[in-house]
C-alpha positions as CSV (number, residue, x, y, z in Angstrom):
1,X,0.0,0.0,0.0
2,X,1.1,3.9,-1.3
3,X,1.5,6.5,0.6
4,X,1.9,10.2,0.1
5,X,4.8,9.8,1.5
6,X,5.8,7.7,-1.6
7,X,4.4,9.8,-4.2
8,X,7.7,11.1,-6.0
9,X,6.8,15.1,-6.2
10,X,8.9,15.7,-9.7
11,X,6.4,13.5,-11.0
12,X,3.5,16.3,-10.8
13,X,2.7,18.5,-14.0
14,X,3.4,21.9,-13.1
15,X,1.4,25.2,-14.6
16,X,4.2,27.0,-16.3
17,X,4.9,31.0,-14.6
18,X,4.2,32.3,-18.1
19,X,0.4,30.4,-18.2
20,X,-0.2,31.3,-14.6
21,X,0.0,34.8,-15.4
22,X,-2.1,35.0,-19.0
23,X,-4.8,33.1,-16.4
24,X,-4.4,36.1,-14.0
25,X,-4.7,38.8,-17.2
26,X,-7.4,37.4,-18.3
27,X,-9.1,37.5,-15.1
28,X,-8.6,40.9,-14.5
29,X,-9.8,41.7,-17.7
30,X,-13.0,40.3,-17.8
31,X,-13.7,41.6,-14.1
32,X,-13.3,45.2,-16.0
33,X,-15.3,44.3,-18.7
34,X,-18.0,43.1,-16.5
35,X,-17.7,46.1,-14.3
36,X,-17.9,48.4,-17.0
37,X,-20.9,46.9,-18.2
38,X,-22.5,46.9,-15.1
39,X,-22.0,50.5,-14.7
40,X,-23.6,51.2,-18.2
41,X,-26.7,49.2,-17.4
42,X,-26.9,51.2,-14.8
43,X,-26.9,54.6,-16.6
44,X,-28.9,54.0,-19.4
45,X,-30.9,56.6,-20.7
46,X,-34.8,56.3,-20.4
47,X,-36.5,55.4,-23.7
48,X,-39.3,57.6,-23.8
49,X,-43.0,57.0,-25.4
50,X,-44.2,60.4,-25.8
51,X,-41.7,62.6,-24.6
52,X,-38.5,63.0,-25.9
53,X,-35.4,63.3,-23.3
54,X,-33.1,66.1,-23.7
55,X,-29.5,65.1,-23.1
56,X,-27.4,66.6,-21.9
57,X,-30.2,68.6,-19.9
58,X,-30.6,72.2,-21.4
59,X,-30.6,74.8,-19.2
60,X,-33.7,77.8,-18.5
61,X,-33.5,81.2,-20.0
62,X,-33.7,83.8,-17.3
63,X,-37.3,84.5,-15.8
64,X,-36.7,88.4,-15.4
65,X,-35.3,91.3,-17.7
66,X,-33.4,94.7,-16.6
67,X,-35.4,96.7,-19.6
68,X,-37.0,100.1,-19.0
69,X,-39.8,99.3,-21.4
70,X,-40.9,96.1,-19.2
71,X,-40.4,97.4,-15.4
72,X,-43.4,99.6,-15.2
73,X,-45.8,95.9,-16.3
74,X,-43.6,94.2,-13.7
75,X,-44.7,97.1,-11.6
76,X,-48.7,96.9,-12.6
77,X,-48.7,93.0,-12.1
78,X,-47.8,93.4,-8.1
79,X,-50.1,96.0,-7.7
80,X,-52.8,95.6,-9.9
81,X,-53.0,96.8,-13.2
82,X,-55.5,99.7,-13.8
83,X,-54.2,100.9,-17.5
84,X,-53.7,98.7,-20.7
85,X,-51.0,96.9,-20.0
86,X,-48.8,97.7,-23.3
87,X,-49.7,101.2,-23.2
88,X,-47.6,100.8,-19.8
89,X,-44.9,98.7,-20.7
90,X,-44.2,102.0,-23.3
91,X,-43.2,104.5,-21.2
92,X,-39.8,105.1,-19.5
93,X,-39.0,104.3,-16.0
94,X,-35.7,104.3,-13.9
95,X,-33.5,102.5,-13.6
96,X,-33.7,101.0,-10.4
97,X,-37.3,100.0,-11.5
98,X,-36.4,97.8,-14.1
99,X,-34.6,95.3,-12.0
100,X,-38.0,94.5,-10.4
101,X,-39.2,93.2,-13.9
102,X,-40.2,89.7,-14.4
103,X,-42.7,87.1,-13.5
104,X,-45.0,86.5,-10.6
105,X,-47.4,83.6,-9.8
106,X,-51.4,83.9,-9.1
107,X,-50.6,85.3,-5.6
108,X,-48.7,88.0,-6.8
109,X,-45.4,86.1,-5.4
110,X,-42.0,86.8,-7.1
111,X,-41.8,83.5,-9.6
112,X,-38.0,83.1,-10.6
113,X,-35.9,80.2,-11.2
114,X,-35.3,79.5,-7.6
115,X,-38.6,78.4,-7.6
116,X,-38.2,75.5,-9.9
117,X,-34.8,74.2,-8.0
118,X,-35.5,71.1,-5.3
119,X,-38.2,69.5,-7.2
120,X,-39.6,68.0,-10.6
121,X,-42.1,70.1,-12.8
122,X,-44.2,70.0,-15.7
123,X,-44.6,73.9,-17.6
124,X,-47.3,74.8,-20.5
125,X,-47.7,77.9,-22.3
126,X,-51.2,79.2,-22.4
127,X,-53.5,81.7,-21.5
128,X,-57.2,81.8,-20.1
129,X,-59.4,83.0,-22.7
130,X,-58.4,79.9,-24.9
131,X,-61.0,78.0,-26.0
132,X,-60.2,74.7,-26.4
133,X,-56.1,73.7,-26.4
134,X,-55.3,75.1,-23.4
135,X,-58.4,74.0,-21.3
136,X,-57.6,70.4,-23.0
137,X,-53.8,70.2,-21.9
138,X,-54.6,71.4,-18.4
139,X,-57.2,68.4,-18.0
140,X,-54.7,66.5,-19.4
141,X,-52.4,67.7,-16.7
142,X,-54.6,67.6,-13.5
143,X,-55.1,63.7,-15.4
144,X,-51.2,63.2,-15.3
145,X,-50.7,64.7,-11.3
146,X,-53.8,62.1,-10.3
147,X,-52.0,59.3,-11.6
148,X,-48.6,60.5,-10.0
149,X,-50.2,60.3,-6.5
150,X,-48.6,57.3,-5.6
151,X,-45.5,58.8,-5.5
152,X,-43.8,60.2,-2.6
153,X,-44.6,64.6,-2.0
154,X,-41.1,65.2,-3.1
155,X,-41.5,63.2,-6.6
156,X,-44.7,64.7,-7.8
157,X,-44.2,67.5,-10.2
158,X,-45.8,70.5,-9.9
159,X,-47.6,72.2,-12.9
160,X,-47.5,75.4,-14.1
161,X,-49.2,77.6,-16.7
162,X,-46.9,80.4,-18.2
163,X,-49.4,82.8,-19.8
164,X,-48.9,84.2,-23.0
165,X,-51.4,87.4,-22.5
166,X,-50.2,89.4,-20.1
167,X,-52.8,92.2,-20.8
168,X,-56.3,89.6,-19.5
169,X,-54.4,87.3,-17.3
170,X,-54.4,89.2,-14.2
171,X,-53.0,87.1,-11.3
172,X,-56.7,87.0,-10.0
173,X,-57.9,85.3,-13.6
174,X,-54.6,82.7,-13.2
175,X,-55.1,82.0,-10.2
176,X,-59.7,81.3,-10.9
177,X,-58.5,79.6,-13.7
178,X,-55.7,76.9,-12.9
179,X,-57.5,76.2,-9.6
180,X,-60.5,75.2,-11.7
181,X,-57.9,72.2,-12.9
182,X,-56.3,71.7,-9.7
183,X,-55.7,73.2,-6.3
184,X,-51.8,72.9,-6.7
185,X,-51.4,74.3,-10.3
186,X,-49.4,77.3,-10.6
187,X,-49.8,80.4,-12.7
188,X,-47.5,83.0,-13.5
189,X,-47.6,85.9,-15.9
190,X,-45.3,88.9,-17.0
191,X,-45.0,91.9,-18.6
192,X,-45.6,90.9,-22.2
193,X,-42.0,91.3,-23.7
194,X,-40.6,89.6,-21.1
195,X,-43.1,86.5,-21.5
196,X,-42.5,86.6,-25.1
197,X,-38.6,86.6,-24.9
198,X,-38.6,83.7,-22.1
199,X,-41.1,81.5,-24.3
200,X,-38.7,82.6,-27.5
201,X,-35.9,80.7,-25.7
202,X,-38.1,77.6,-24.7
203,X,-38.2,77.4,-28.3
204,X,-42.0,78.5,-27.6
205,X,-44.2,80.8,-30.5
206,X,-46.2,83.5,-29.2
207,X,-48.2,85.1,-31.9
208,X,-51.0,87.7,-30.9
209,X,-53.6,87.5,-33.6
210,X,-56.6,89.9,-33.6
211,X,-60.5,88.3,-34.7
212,X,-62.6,89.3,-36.9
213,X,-62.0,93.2,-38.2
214,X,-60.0,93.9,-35.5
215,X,-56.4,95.6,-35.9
216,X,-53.6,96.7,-33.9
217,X,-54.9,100.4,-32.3
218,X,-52.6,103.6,-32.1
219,X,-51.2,102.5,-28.4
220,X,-49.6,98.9,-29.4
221,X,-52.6,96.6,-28.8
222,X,-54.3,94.8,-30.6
223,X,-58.3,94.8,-30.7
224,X,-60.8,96.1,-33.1
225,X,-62.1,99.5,-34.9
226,X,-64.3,100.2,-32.3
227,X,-61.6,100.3,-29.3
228,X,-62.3,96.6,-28.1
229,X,-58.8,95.6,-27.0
230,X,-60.3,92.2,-25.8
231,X,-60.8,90.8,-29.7
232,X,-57.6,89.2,-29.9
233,X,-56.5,85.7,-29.7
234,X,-52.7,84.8,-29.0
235,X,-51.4,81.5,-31.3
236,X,-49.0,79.4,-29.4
237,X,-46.7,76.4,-29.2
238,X,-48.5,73.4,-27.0
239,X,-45.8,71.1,-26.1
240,X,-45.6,71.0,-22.4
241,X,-41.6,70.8,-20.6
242,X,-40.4,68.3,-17.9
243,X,-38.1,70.9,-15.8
244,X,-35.7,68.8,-13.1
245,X,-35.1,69.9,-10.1
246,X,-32.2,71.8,-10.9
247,X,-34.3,74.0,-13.0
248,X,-32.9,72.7,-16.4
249,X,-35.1,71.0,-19.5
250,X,-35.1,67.4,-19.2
251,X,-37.7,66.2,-21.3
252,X,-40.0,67.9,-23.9
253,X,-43.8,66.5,-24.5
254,X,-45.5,67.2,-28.1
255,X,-49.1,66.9,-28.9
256,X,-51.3,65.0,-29.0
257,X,-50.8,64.9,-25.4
258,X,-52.0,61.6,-23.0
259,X,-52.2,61.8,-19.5
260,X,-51.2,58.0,-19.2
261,X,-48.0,58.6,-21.4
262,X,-47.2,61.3,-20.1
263,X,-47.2,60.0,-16.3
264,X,-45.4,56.9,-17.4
265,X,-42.6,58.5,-19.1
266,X,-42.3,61.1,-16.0
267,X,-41.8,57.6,-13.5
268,X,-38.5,56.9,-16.2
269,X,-37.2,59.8,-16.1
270,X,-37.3,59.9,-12.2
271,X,-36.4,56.3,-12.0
272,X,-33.2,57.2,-14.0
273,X,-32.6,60.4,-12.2
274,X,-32.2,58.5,-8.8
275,X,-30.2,55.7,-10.2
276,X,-27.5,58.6,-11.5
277,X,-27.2,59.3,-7.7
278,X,-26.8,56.4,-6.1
């Protein structure tokens, strides 16, 4: 009977140094492919149904304008307006007014982009004497926000309705009209030029266009032969921006809008957005 005390040692095969170490390479190697790949999976954009994603993410235009022309309708909007509002917006003011232009919610609340930093939100361009898109993307909206409830307070956007006729939508019309929606929507509004140069940069077109036989009167606005400034409509984009929470453009919705897409492709975009953090 054999023991190991028998067993003649020179007899064992022995790995060569040279294999040893193409085994250890290779090893290494695939560990860093793996890695890698893991780390991709991981960081994968969201594919998107009805939005499309914008990446990188594209930053906001400023909300606010140092212009003499638009402090005095910055002015009019926290007080109250009482005159037509581009007849104000033409005449001069100082210097130290103009700093005060820019846009203010349905509570007459400074609105800047401070207030879109910290969490997620859905903007739309409209105004409240549309008579059928904007009424229909807002339902769409309050649709959208119903089926987000399920998410935790800090994950659920907040929606809000950048008006695009600064001379009828008074923070006390905004703020009748978006509640009718929902209690948590958001209207802003702004001295005309200033709204029209922010929506410029969203890539947004604001186009007032009177009705009927109206025409542009002798102080700027627009209205009809008899002085009825109110028969105007304003023609606008409708596509309706996911803003992140640190106030850049992360995804951009075109009609036809769906409050089921919509909601759907917002949970992505989220899911993503804390899977970059971890």
């Amino acid at each position: 009977m054999r023991t190991c005390d028998n067993i003649d040692m020179s007899r064992i095969p022995r790995i060569p140094s040279i294999a040893l170490a193409i085994v250890v390479i290779v090893a290494v190697v695939a560990g860093m492919l793996l890695s890698r790949a893991l780390l991709q999976s991981e960081t994968t954009l969201p594919v998107l149904t009805a939005g499309t994603l914008l990446d990188p993410p594209k930053p906001l235009p400023p909300m606010a304008a140092h212009t003499t022309r638009t402090a005095e309708g910055a002015s009019m909007l926290a007080a109250g307006p009482k005159t037509d509002a581009r007849a104000s917006m033409s005449a001069p003011v100082s210097a130290a007014a103009s700093s005060a232009a820019g846009f203010v919610d349905q509570d007459r609340q400074t609105f800047d982009l401070e207030r879109l930093e910290g969490h997620w939100s859905l903007m739309f361009f409209g105004f409240t004497n549309c008579p059928d898109i904007c009424p229909m993307t807002l339902g769409t909206l309050a649709q959208t926000e119903k089926q987000l409830m399920d998410l935790p307070p800090a994950q659920r956007p907040q929606v809000i309705l950048v008006s695009v006729d600064a001379r009828r939508d008074t923070p006390e019309q905004l703020a009748t009209y978006v509640k009718f929606f929902s209690p948590s929507f958001t209207g802003i509004t702004a001295p005309q030029e200033i709204v029209e140069e922010f929506a410029r940069r969203m890539g947004v077109v604001v186009a007032i266009a009177p009705i009927g036989s109206g025409g542009i009167q002798a102080d700027g606005t627009p209205g009809d032969s008899s002085g009825n400034h109110d028969s105007y409509t304003v023609d606008h984009s409708t596509s309706i921006f996911l803003i992140d929470p640190h106030g850049a453009m992360r995804a951009l919705f075109s009609p036809a809008h769906s409050a089921a897409a919509i909601a759907a492709d917002y949970r992505r975009v989220i899911a993503a957005d804390r899977r970059d953090l971890r």
